[in-house]
C-alpha positions in Angstrom: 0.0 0.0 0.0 1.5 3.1 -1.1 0.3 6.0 1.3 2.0 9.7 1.8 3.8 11.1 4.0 5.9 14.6 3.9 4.7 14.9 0.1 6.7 11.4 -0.3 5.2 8.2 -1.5 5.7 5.7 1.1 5.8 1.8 0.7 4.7 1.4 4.4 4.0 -2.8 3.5 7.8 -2.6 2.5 8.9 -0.4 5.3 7.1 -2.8 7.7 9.0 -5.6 6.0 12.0 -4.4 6.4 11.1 -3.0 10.2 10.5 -6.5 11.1 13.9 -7.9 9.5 15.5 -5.5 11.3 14.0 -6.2 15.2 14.4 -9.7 14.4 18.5 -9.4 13.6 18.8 -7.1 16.1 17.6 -9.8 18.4 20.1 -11.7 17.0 23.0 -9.4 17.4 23.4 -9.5 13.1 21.5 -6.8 12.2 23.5 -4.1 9.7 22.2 -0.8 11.2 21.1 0.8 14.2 17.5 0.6 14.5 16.0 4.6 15.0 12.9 4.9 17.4 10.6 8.0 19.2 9.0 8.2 22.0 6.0 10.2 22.6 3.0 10.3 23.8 -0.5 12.1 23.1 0.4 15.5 24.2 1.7 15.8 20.2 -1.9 16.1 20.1 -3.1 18.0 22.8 -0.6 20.6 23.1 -0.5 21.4 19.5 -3.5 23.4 17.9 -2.9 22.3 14.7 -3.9 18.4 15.8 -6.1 19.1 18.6 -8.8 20.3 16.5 -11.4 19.9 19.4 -9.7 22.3 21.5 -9.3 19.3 24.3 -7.5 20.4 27.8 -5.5 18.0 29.6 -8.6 18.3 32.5 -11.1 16.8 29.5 -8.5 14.1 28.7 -7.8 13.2 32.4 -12.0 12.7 33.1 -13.2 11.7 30.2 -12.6 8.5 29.2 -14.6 9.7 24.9 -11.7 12.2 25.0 -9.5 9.8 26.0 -10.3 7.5 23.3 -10.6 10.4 20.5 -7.3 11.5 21.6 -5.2 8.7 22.1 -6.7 6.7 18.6 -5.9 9.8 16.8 -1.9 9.7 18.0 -2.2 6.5 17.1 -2.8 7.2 13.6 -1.0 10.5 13.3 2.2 9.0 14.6 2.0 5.4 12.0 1.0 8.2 9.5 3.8 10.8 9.7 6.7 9.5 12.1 8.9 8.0 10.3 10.8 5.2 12.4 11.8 1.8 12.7 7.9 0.6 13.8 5.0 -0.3 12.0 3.3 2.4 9.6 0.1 2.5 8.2 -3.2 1.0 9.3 -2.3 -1.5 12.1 -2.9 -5.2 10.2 -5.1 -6.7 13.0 -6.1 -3.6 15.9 -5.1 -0.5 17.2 -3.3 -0.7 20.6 -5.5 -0.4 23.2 -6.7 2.5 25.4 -4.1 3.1 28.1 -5.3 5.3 31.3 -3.0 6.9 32.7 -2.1 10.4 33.8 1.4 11.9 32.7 3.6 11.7 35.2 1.1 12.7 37.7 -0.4 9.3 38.5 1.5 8.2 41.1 1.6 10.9 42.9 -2.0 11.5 42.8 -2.4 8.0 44.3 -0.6 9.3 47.2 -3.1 12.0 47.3 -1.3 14.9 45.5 -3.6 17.7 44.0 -3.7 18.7 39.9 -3.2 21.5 38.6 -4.3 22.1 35.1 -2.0 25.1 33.7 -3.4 26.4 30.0 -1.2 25.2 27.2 1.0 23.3 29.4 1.4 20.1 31.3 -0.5 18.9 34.3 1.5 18.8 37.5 0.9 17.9 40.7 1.3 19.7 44.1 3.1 18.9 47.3 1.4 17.6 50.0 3.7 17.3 52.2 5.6 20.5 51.7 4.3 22.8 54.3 4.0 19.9 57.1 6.2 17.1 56.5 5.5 15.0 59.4 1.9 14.5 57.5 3.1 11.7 56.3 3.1 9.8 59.5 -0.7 10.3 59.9 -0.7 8.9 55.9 -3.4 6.0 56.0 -4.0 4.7 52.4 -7.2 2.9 51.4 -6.9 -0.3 49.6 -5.6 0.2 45.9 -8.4 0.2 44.4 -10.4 1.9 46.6 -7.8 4.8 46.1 -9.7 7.9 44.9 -7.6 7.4 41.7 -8.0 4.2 40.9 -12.3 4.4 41.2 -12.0 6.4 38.7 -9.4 4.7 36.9 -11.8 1.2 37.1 -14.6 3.5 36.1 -12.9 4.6 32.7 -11.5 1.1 32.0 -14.7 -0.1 32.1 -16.6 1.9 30.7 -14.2 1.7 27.6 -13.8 -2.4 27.5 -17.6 -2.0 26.8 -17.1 0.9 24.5 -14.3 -0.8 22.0 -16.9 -4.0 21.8 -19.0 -2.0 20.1 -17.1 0.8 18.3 -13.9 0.5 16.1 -11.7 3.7 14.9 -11.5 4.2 11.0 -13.4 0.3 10.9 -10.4 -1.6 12.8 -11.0 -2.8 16.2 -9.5 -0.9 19.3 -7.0 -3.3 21.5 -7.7 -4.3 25.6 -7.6 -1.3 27.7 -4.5 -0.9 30.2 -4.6 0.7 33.3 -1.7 3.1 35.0 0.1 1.7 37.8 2.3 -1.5 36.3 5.7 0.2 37.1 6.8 3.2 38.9 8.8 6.1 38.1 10.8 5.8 41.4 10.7 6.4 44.8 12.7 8.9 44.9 11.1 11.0 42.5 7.7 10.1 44.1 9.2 11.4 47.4 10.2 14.9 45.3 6.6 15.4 44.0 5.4 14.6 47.8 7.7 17.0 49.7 8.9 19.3 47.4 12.2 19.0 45.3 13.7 21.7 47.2 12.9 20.6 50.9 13.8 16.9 50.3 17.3 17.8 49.3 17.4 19.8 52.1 16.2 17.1 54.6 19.1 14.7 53.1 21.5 16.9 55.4 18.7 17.9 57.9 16.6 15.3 58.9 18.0 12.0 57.0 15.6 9.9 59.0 12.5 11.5 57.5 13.9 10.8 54.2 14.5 7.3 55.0 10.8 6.8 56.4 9.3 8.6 53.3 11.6 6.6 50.9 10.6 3.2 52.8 6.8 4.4 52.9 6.7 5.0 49.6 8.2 1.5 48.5 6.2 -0.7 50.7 3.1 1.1 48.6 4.3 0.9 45.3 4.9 -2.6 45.6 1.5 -3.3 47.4 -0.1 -1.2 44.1 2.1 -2.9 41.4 1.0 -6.4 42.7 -2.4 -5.2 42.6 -2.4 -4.3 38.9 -0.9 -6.6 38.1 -3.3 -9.1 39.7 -5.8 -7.8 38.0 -4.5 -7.5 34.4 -3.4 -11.0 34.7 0.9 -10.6 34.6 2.9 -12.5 36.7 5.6 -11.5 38.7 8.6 -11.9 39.4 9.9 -11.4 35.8 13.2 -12.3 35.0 14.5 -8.9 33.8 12.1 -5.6 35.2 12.4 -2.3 34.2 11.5 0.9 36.4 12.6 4.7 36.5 13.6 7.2 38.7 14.9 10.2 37.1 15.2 12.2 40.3 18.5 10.6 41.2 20.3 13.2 39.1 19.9 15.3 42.1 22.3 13.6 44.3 25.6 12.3 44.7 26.6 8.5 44.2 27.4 8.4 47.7 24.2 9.4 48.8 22.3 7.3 46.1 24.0 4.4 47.6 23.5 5.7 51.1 19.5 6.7 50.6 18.1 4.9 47.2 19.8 2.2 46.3 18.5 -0.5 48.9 14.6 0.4 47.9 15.6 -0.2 44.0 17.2 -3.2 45.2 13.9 -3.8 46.9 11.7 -3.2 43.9 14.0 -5.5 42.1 13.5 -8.3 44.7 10.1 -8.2 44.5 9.4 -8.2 40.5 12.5 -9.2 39.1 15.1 -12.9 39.0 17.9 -11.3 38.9 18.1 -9.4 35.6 19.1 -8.3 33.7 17.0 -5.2 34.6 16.0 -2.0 32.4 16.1 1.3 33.9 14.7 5.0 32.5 16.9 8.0 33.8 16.4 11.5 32.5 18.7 14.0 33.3 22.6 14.4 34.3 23.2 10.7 35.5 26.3 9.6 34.4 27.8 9.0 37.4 25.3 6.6 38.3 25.4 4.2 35.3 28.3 1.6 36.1 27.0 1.3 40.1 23.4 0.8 38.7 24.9 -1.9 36.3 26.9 -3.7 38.5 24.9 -3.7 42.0 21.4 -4.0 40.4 22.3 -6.1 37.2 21.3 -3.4 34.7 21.8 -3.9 31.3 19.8 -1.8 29.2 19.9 2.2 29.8 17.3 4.6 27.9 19.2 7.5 28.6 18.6 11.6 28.2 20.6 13.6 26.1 22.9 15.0 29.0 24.7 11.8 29.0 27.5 11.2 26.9 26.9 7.8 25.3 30.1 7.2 24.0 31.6 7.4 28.0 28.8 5.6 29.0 29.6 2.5 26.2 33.4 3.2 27.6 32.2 2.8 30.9 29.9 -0.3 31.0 31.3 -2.4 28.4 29.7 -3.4 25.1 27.3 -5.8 26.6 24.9 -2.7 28.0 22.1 -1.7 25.4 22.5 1.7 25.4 19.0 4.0 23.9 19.4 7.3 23.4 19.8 10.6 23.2 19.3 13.2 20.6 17.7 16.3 22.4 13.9 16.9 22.2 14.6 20.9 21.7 17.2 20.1 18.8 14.9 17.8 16.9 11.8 20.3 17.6 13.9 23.2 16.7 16.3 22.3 14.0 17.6 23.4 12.3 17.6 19.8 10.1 22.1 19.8 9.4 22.6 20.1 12.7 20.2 17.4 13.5 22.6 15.4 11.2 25.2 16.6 12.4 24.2 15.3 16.2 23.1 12.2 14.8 26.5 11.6 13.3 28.3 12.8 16.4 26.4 10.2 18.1 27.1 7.7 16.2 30.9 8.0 15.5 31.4 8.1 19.7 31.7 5.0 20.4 28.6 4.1 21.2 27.9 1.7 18.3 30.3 -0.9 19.9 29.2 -4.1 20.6 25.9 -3.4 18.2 23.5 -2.9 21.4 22.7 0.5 20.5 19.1 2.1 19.6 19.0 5.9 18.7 16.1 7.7 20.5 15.2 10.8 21.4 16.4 11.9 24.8 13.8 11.5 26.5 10.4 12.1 24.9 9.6 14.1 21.7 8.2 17.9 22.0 4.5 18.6 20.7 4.7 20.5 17.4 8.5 18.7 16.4 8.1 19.7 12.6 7.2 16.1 11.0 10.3 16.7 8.7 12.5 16.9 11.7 11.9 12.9 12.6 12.7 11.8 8.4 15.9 14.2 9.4 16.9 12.1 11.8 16.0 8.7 10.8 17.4 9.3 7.5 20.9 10.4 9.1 20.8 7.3 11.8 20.4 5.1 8.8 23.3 6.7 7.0 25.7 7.0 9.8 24.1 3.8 11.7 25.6 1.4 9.4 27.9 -1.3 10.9 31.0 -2.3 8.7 
């Protein structure tokens, strides 16, 4: 089927032929190039005007569970439409991927009972709660997780839309299961920053290193209590033999005190869901100095990393058997202009990183609403000119 994209005809049965012969040597450590990925997620949609032709706030999208389905089908299809990467383009062959419900990266801390706030043309965020009386959290007394204010609604949308996809399908192709939030965590650490404040946990390390301890332990015990939960109840089994999690907040302290503070409540995440590895981990931010402790005390062997790090110390660092992902910036590929996208991508490429052939080039970390659509052909055009293996 020959469809268009950026006034281009594209082959999308071909490109998904040659998509899948790529995952499938790359799984077999024989594949010629690197493969080329994005992430993103449906704010393309509802932060730019252009696609958001129903002038949808992030308030509409987070309660109801129509606009939830009108937005996140149409990402769907604009992204397998216009981004051009190593995944499937075009109509999906069988179904769309199902409805997920989550909430940005304010779900977790709205289970904890964190208020929303709903800026105009922006991102949701949460507030503190335990910013102005810290010792709050020892009167903390959590319902059961599904009885969580969150999560009733949560169960409401998911059901609500399990019933709606039996009976609906977008552009005459059924809609996949619906998902719920709350399978993996962004990291207690970072939960404990949206709960106290960035600012006054940092300063409690050096203050009041107890509290920080207590809210770090408090916050793990729960996590794992929710994860089992969902996952219960969307039928996966745990442990896994490699788990992934995130926890982007460790950028904000030293290696010393990661090791002091964090590291035994990943290591007890990892107990929990995971066999011994080798484990996955998501880190935004300046976190090179965390990546060969995290590797060698946690057994993790595949980094998505943000454009901060240098990924051609970080191969140096942790050897060729580390999948490295990563880490052209989101504000060069929005911005431009396209040669110095190339140029980046071909920086990237000649560092190093490509050693070993356990390299995927990504964004770093998560693609801008209103990236120009010619900005992605930039740079998967240069990663599969200066992505070739000899």
């Amino acid at each position: 089927m020959l469809k268009y994209i950026l006034n281009k005809k594209i082959d999308f049965e071909r490109h998904n032929e040659e998509v899948e012969k790529l995952w499938n040597e790359f799984k077999n450590g024989n594949h010629s190039r690197v493969p080329i990925t994005f992430s993103m997620n449906s704010r393309m949609i509802i932060l730019n005007p252009e696609l958001n032709r129903w002038k949808y706030t992030w308030k509409d999208f987070f309660e109801n569970p129509d606009v939830r389905w009108e937005v996140e089908l149409n990402f769907q299809k604009w992204v397998r439409f216009n981004v051009l990467q190593d995944a499937p383009m075009g109509y999906p062959e069988k179904e769309w991927n199902g409805i997920y419900i989550g909430y940005q990266n304010c779900d977790e801390a709205m289970y904890f009972g964190c208020p929303v706030v709903y800026p105009e043309n922006d991102m949701p965020f949460v507030l503190p709660i335990l910013k102005e009386d810290k010792k709050k959290l020892y009167r903390i007394n959590l319902p059961d997780v599904f009885e969580n204010p969150v999560y009733k609604i949560t169960l409401e949308h998911y059901y609500y839309l399990e019933e709606k996809r039996k009976k609906y399908d977008f552009e005459n192709i059924p809609v996949g299961k619906t998902t719920i939030f709350g399978g993996g965590t962004d990291g207690p650490l970072t939960i404990a920053c949206n709960l106290r404040g960035a600012n006054e946990l940092m300063i409690d390390f050096y203050q009041d290193p107890q509290y920080v301890d207590d809210l770090l332990s408090f916050i793990t015990e729960e996590t794992i209590r929710r994860i089992k939960k969902v996952y219960e109840f969307q039928g996966i089994s745990y442990p896994q033999q490699s788990w992934g999690f995130a926890d982007d907040s460790i950028e904000l302290i030293s290696t010393d005190m990661y090791k002091k503070f964090v590291m035994k409540y990943h290591i007890r995440l990892l107990n929990e869901f995971s066999k011994g590895g080798p484990n996955s981990i998501h880190l935004c931010g300046k976190v090179q100095r965390h990546l060969k402790l995290l590797k060698d005390e946690l057994n993790i062997k595949t980094f998505d990393l943000g454009f901060p790090v240098d990924l051609g110390k970080a191969r140096q660092e942790l050897g060729e058997d580390a999948l490295l992902i990563g880490n052209i910036s989101p504000m060069l590929l929005k911005n431009g202009p396209p040669e110095k996208i190339r140029e980046e991508v071909k920086k990237l490429c000649d560092s190093g990183v490509m050693k070993g052939k356990k390299f995927i080039l990504h964004d770093g970390n998560n693609c801008a609403p209103q990236t120009p659509v010619i900005h992605f052909e930039t740079m998967y055009q240069a990663g599969k000119e200066f992505g070739e293996y000899d």
